[in-house]
C-alpha positions in Angstrom: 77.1 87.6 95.4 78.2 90.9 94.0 79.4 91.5 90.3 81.5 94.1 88.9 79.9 95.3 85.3 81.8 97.8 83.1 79.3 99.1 80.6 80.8 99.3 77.2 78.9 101.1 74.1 79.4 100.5 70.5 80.5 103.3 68.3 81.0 103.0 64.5 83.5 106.0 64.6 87.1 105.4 65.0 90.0 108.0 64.5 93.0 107.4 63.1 95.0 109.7 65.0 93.5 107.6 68.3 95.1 104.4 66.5 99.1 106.2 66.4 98.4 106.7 70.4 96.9 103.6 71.2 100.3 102.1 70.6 102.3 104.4 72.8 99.6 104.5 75.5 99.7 100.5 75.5 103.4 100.2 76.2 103.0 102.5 79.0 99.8 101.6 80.8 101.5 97.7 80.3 104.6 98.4 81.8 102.8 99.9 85.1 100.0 97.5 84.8 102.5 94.7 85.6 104.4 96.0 88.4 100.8 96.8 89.6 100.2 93.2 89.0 103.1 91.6 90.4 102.2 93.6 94.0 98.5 92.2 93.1 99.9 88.7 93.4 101.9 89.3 96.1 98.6 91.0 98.3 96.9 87.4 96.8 99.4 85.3 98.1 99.3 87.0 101.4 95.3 87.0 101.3 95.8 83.5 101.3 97.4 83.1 104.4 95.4 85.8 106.3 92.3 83.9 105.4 93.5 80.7 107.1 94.8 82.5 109.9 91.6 84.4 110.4 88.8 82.8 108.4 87.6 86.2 106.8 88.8 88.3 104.1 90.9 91.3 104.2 88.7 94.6 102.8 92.1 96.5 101.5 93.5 93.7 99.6 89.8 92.8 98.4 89.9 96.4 97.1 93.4 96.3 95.5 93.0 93.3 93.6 89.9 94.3 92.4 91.0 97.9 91.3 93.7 96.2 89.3 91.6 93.6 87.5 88.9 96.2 86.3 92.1 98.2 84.7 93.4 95.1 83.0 89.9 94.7 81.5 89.9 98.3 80.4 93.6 98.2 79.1 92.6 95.0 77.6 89.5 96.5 75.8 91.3 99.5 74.5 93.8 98.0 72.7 91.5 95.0 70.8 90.0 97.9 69.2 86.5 97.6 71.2 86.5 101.3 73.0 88.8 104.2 71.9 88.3 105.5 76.2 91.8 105.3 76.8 92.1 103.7 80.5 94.4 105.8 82.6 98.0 105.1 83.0 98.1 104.5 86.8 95.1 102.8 87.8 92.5 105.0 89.7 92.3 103.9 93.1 88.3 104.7 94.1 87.0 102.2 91.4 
């Protein structure tokens, strides 16, 4: 079984100016983070039914699902403080 890792490094530094943005950049990498997530669980609920049909799974919704659970962790560590790498609005497809 595979794993997905994200490495994450500790810095003591922190800007201020970063904490002003962080607010902003939250609302609006939430906002498309959820309609990302409501086609997510729409691709799962379909994956569901494709695997019965066809006992395998699908390599395009694998991806997809995937791509938008690593930018939920990344949105997720950005704003409880633990990285100041802001994650990108739209999630980046080739993860």
């Amino acid at each position: 079984m595979k794993t997905i890792q994200q490495k994450i490094i500790f810095t003591e530094k922190a800007t201020r100016v970063e904490m002003l943005y962080r607010i902003v950049w939250g609302i609006l990498a939430g906002i498309v983070l959820f309609i990302f997530s409501l086609i997510a669980a729409l691709a799962i609920f379909i994956h569901f039914f494709y695997i019965l049909v066809y006992a395998k799974r699908h390599k395009g919704i694998f991806d997809f699902v995937k791509i938008i659970e690593v930018q939920r962790f990344r949105l997720s560590m950005y704003l409880t403080f633990e990285t100041d790498e802001r994650p990108p609005i739209v999630p980046e497809m080739n993860v």
